[in-house]
One Martini backbone bead per residue (centre of mass of N, CA, C, O) as a GRO file, in nm:
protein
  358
    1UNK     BB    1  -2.000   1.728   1.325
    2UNK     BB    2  -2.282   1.587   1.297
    3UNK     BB    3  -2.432   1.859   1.286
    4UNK     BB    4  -2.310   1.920   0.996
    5UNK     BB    5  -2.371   1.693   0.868
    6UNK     BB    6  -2.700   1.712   0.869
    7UNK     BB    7  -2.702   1.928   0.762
    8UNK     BB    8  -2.593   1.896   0.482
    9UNK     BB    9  -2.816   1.667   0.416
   10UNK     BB   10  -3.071   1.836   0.445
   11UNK     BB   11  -2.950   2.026   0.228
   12UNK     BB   12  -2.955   1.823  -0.024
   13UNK     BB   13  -3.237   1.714   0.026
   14UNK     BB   14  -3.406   1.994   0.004
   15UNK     BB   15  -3.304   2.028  -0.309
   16UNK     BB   16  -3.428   1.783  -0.414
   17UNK     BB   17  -3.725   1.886  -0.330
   18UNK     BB   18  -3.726   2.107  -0.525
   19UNK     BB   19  -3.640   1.980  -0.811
   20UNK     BB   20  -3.890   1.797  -0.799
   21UNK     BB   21  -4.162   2.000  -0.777
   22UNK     BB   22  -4.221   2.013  -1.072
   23UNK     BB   23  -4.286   1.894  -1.332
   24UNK     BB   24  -3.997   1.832  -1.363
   25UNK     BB   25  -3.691   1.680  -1.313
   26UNK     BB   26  -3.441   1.788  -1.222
   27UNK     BB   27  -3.113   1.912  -1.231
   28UNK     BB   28  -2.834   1.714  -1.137
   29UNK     BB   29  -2.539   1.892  -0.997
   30UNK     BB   30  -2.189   1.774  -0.975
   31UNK     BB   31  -1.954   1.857  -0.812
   32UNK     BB   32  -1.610   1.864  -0.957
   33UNK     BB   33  -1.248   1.765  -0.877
   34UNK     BB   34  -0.984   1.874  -1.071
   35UNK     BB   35  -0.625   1.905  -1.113
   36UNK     BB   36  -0.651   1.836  -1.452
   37UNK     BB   37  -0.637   1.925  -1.756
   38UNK     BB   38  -0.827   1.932  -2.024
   39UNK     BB   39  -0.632   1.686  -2.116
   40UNK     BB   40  -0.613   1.368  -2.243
   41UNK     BB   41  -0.731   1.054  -2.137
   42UNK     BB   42  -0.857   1.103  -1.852
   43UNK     BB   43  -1.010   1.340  -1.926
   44UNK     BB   44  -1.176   1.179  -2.135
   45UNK     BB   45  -1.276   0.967  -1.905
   46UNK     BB   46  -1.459   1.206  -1.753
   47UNK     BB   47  -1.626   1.285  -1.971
   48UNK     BB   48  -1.744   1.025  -2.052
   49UNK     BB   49  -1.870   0.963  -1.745
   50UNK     BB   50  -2.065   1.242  -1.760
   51UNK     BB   51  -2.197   1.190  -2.035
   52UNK     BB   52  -2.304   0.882  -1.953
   53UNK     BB   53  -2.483   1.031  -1.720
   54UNK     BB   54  -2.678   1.174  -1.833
   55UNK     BB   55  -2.783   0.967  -2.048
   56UNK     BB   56  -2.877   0.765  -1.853
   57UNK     BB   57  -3.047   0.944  -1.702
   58UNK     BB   58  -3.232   1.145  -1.883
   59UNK     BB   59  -3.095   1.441  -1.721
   60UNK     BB   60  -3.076   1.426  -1.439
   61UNK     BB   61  -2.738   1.405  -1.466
   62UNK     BB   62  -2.441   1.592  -1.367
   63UNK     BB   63  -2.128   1.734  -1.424
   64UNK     BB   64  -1.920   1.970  -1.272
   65UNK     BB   65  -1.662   2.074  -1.390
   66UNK     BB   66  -1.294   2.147  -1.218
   67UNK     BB   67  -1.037   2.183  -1.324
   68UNK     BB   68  -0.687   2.240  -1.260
   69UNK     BB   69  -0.790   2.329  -0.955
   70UNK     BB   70  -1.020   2.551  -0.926
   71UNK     BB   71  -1.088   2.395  -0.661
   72UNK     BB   72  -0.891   2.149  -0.614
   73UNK     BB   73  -0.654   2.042  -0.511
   74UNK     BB   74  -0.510   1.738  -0.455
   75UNK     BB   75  -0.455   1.790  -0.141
   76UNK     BB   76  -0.765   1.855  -0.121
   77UNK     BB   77  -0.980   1.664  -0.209
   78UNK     BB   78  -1.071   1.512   0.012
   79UNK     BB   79  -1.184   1.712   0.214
   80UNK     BB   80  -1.382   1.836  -0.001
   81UNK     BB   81  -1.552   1.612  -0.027
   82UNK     BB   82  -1.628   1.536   0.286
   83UNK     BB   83  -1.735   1.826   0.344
   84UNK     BB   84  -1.878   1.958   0.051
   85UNK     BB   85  -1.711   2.139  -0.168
   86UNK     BB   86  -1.782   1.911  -0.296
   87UNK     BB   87  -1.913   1.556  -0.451
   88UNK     BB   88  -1.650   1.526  -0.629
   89UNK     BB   89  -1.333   1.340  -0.700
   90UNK     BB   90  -0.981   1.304  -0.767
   91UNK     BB   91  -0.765   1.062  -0.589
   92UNK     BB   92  -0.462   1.024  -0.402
   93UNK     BB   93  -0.286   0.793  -0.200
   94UNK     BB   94  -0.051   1.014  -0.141
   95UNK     BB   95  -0.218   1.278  -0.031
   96UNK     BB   96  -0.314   1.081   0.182
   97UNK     BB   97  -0.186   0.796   0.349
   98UNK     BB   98  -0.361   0.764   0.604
   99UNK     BB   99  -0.663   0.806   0.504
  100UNK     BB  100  -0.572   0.597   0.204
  101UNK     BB  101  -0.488   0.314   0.277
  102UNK     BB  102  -0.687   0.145   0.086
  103UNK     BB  103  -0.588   0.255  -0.161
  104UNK     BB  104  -0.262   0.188  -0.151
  105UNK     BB  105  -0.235  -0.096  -0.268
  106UNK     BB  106  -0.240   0.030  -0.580
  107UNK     BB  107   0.126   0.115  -0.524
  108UNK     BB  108   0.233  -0.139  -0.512
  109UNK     BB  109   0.461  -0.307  -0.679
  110UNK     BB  110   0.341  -0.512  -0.997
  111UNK     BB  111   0.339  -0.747  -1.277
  112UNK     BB  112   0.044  -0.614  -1.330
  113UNK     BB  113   0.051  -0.334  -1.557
  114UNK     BB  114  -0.203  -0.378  -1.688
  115UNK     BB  115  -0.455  -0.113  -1.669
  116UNK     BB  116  -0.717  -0.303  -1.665
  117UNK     BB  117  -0.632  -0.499  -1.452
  118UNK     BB  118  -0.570  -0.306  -1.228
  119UNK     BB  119  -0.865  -0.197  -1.227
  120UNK     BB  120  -1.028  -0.383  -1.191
  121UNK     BB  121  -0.955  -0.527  -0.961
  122UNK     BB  122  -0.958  -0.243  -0.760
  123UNK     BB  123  -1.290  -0.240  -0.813
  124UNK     BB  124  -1.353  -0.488  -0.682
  125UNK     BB  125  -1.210  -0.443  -0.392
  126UNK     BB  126  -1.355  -0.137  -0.369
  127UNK     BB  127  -1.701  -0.284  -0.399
  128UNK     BB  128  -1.625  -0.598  -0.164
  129UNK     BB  129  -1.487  -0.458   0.093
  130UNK     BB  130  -1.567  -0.398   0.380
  131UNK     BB  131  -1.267  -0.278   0.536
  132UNK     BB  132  -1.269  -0.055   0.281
  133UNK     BB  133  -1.549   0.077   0.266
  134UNK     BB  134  -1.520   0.184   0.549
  135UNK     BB  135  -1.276   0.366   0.530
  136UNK     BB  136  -1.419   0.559   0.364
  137UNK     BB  137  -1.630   0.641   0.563
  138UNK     BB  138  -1.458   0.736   0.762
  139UNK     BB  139  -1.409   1.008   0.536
  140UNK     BB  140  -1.712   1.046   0.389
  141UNK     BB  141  -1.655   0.864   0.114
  142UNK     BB  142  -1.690   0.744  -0.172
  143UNK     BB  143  -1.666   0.473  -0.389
  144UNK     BB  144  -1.639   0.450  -0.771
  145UNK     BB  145  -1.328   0.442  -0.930
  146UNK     BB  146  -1.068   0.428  -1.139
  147UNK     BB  147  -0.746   0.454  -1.189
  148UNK     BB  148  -0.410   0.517  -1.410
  149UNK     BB  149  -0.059   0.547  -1.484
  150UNK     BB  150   0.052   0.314  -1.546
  151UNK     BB  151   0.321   0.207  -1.644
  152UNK     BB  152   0.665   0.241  -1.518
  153UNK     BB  153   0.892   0.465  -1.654
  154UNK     BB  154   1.228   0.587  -1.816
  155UNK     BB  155   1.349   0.882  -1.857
  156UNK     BB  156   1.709   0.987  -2.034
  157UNK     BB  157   1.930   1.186  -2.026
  158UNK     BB  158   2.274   1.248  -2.178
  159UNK     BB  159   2.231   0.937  -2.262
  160UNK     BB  160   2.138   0.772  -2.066
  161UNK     BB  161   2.119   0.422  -1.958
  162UNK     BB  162   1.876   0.161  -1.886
  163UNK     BB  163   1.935  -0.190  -1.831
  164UNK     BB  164   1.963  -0.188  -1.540
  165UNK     BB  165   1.893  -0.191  -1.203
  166UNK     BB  166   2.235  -0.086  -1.130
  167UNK     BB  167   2.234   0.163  -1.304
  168UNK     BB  168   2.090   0.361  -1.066
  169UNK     BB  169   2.352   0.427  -0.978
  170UNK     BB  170   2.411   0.748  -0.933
  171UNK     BB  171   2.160   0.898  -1.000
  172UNK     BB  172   1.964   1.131  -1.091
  173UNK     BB  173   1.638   1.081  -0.969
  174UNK     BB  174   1.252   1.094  -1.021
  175UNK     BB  175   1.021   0.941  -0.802
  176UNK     BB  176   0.774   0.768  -0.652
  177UNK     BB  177   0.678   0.630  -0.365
  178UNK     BB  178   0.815   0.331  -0.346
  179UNK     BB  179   0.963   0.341  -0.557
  180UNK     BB  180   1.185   0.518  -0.428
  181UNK     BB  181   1.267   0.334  -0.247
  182UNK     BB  182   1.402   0.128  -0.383
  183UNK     BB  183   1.584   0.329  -0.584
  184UNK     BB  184   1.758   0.391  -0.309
  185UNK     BB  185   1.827   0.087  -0.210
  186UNK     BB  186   2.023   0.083  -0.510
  187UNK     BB  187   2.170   0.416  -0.521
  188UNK     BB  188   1.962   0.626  -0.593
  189UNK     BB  189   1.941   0.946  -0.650
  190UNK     BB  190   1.691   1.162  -0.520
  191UNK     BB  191   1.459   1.379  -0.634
  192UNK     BB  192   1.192   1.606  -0.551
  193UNK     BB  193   0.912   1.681  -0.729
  194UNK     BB  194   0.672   1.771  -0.995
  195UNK     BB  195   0.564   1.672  -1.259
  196UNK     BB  196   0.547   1.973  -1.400
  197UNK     BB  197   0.905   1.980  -1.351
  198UNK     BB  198   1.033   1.752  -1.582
  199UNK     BB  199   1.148   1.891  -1.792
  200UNK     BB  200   1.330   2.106  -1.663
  201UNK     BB  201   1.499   1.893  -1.541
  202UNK     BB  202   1.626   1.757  -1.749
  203UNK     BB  203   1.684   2.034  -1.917
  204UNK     BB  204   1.897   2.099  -1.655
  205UNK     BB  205   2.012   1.822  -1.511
  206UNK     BB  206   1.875   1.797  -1.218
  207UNK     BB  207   1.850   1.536  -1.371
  208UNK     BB  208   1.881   1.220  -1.580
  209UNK     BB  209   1.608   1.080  -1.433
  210UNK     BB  210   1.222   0.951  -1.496
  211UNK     BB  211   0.942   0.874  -1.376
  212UNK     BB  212   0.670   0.753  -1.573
  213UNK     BB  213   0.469   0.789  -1.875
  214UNK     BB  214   0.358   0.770  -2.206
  215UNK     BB  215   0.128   0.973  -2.229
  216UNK     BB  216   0.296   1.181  -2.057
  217UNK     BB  217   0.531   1.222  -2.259
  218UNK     BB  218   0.333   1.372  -2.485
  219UNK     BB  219   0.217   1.584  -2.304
  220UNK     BB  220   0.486   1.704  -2.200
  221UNK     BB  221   0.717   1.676  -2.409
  222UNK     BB  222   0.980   1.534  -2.330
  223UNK     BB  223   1.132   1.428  -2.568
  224UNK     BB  224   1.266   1.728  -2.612
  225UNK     BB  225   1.485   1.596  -2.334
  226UNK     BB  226   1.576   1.324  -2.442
  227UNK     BB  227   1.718   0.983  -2.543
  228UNK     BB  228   1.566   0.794  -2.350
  229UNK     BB  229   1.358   0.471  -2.293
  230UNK     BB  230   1.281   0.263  -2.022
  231UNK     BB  231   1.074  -0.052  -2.052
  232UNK     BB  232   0.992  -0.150  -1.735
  233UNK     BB  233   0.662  -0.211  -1.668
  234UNK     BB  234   0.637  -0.094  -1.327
  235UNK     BB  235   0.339  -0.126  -1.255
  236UNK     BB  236   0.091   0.152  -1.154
  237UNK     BB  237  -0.095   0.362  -1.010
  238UNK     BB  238  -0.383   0.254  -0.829
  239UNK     BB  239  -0.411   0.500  -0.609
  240UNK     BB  240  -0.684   0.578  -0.810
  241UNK     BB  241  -0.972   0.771  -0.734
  242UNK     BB  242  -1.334   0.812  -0.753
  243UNK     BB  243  -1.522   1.012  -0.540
  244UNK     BB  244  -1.798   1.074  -0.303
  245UNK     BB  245  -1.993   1.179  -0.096
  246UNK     BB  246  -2.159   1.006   0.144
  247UNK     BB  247  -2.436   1.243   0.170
  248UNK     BB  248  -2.489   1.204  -0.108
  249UNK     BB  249  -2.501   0.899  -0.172
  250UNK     BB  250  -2.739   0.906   0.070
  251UNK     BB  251  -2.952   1.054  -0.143
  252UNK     BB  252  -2.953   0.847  -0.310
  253UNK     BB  253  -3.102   0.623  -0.499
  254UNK     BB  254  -3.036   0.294  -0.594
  255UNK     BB  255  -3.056   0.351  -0.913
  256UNK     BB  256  -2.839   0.566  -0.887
  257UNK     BB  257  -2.605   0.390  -0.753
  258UNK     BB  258  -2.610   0.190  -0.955
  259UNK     BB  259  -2.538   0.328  -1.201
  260UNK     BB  260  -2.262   0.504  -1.097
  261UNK     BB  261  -2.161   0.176  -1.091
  262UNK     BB  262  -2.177   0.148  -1.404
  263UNK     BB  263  -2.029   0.355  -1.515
  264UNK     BB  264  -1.763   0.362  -1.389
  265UNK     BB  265  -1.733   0.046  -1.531
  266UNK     BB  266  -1.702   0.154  -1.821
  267UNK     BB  267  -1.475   0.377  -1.772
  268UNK     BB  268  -1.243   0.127  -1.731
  269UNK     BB  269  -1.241   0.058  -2.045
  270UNK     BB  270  -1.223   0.326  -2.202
  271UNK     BB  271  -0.910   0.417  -2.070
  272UNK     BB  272  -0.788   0.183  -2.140
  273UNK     BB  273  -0.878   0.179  -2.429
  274UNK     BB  274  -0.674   0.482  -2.447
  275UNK     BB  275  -0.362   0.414  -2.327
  276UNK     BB  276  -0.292   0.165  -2.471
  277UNK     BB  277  -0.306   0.339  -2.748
  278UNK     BB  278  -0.111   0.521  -2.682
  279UNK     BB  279   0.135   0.398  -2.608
  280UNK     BB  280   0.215   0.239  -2.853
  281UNK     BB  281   0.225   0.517  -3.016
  282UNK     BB  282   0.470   0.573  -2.832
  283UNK     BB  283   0.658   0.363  -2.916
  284UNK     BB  284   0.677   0.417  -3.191
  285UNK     BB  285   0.737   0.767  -3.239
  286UNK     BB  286   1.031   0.784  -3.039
  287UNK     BB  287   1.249   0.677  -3.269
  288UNK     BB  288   1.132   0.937  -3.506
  289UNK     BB  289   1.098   1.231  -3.336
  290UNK     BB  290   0.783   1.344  -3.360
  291UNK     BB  291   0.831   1.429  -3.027
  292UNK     BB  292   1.145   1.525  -3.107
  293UNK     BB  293   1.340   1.313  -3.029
  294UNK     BB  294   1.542   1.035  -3.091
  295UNK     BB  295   1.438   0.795  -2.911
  296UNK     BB  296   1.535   0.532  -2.711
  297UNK     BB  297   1.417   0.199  -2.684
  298UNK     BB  298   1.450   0.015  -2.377
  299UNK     BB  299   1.386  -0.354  -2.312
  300UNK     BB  300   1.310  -0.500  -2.069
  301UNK     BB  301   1.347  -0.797  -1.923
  302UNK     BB  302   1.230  -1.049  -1.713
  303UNK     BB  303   1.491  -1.051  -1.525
  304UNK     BB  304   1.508  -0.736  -1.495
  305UNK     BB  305   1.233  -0.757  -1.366
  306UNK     BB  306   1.216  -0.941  -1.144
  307UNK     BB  307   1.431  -0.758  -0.959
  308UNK     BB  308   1.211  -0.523  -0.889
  309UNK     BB  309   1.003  -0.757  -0.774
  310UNK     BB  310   1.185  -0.827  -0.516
  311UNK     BB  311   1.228  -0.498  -0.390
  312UNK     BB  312   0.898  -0.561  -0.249
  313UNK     BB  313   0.885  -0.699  -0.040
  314UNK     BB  314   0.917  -0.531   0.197
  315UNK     BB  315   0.724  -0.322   0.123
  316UNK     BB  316   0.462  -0.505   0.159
  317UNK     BB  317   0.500  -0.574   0.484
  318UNK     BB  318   0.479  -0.268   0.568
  319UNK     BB  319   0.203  -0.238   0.477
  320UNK     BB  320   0.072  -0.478   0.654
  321UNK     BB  321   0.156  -0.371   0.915
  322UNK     BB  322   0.003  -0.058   0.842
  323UNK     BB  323  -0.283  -0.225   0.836
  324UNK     BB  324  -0.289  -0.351   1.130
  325UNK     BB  325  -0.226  -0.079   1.313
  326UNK     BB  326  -0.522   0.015   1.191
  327UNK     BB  327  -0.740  -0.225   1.165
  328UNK     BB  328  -0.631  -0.442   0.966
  329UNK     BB  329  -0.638  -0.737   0.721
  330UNK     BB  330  -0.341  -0.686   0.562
  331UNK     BB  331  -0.327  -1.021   0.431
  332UNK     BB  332  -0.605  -1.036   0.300
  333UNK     BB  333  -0.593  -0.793   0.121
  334UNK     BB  334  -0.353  -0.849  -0.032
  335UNK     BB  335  -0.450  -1.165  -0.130
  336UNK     BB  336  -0.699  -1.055  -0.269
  337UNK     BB  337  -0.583  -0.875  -0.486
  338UNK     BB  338  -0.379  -1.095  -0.593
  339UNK     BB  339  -0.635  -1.269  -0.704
  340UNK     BB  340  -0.731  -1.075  -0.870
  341UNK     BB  341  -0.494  -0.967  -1.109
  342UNK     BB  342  -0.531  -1.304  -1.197
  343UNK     BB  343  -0.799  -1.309  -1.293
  344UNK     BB  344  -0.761  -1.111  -1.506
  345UNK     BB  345  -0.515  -1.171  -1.655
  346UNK     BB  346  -0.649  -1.434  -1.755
  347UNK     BB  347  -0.854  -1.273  -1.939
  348UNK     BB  348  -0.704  -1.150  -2.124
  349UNK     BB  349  -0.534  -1.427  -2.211
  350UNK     BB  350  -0.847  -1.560  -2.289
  351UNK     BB  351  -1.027  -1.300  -2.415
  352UNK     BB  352  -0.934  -1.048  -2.397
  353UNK     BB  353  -1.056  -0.768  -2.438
  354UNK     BB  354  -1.374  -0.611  -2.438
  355UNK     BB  355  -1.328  -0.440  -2.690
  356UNK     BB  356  -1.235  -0.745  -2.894
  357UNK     BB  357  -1.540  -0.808  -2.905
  358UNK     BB  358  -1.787  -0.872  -3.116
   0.00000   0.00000   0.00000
């Protein structure tokens, strides 16, 4: 494994002093593993990020961008990445769940469900904690920035409504990570597929509800099969997130990466407002027709939000248990995450966004 890892360094190192070698600089080329089809705001997000990253180099980096899994399928970017497959992708700590314990504070769901917010918070947290910094590298890459699939809502056929958390009790139900575990608590039957899935499954009843997000309602075309969609703002899937392989990293310049983490936080400001003005444009649209069917959007008060994260209390301990039990002091990160979401909401309560400053 060392001799490995040697050579694959070996061989980077020499290939920049290749590049390096002639009158100019030569483009260091990076290849990039999405599992993702390129269109939607996050795909718009990594192109920003590729853009961004060449712009600023003076051409000296780029992305060769590998959409739709054409290079690795979700299940394996993070394997492809350490081993050096790729140099750079896009990790679910739910596809990883032992391995990317660190990124998984991410997914257990939160009141603080603003995407910014959850992003930043995460991107602070794996950019400043020795604890997390180092779980990274023990999987052989490195943290560069993150992702979210914004707060999670839940859209019904059949007619179904879902106006208290009650409601999920006998319902055939869609959900995934915590969020599934929960709705089975409360007696909701779960059925478990993949997102690409979700449109076939509601349209054959396969499902009456499922768990999603208003932007991917628009990308995957749901509106055209559904009746309703509860608004119950829960949380976020932030254990998502840009990795680079380690000894790709620790042979680029301090500057270099320097650079590509600053690169990385501007690109989750530009993320940020394109999910919240596209969900905002998808809550208008959906009771118009204008995307399928006349949705009706039921927005959950915040007393049956309140009962959401109640019943998360459990599911925390558990995640703390299971991060104490891996040689982590999974009460401190906790704890961390949770003043980092306050210090954020706070900041948009009182400044608003990056965005809306003169």
């Amino acid at each position: 494994m060392f001799a490995n890892k040697m050579l694959k360094s070996f061989a980077f190192g020499s290939l920049l002093s290749l590049a390096t070698a002639g009158q100019a600089v030569a483009e260091m080329s990076l290849r990039y593993a999405e599992a993702t089809p390129n269109r939607g705001s996050r795909a718009e997000a990594l192109q920003y990020f590729a853009d961004q990253l060449k712009e600023t180099s003076g051409g000296d980096m780029s992305l060769d961008i590998h959409w739709g899994g054409a290079l690795l399928k979700y299940s394996a970017i993070l394997g492809g990445v350490s081993s050096g497959t790729a140099d750079m992708g896009t990790v679910l700590a739910a596809y990883a769940p032992q391995k990317m314990r660190a990124l998984s504070v991410g997914d257990i769901p939160v009141p603080e469900s603003d995407p910014w917010v959850g992003m930043r918070a995460m991107y602070e947290l794996m950019t400043t904690n020795q604890q997390l910094q180092q779980a990274f590298s023990d999987n052989d890459v490195v943290y560069i920035t993150n992702y979210t699939t914004t707060p999670m809502q839940f859209e019904c056929t059949e007619d179904v409504r879902l106006e208290t958390l009650e409601d999920f009790e006998g319902e055939r139900v869609r959900a995934s990570a915590i969020y599934a575990k929960i709705l089975d608590d409360v007696g909701a039957n779960l059925v478990n597929f993949t997102y690409s899935e979700v449109y076939q499954a509601l349209d054959t009843g396969l499902v009456s509800c499922s768990g999603g997000y208003l932007y991917a309602m628009k990308a995957f075309k749901t509106p055209e099969v559904t009746s309703s969609v509860a608004l119950m703002n829960w949380g976020q899937i932030s254990g998502f997130a840009m990795v680079m392989n380690k000894w790709t990293w620790d042979d680029l310049s301090a500057d270099q990466q320097s650079m590509i983490r600053q690169v990385g936080s501007d690109m989750i400001d530009f993320y940020a407002q394109a999910v919240i003005d596209e969900s905002q444009e998808v809550i208008e649209k959906l009771p118009t027709g204008e995307l399928g069917n006349k949705v009706e959007v039921i927005e959950w008060s915040d007393e049956e939000r309140a009962k959401l994260f109640e019943q998360s209390d459990k599911h925390i301990q558990a995640w703390i248990e299971d991060m104490n039990k891996a040689g982590f002091d999974g009460q401190a990160i906790w704890d961390e995450y949770q003043g980092l979401l306050e210090k954020y909401q706070a900041r948009v309560n009182e400044e608003g966004y990056p965005w809306q400053k003169g």
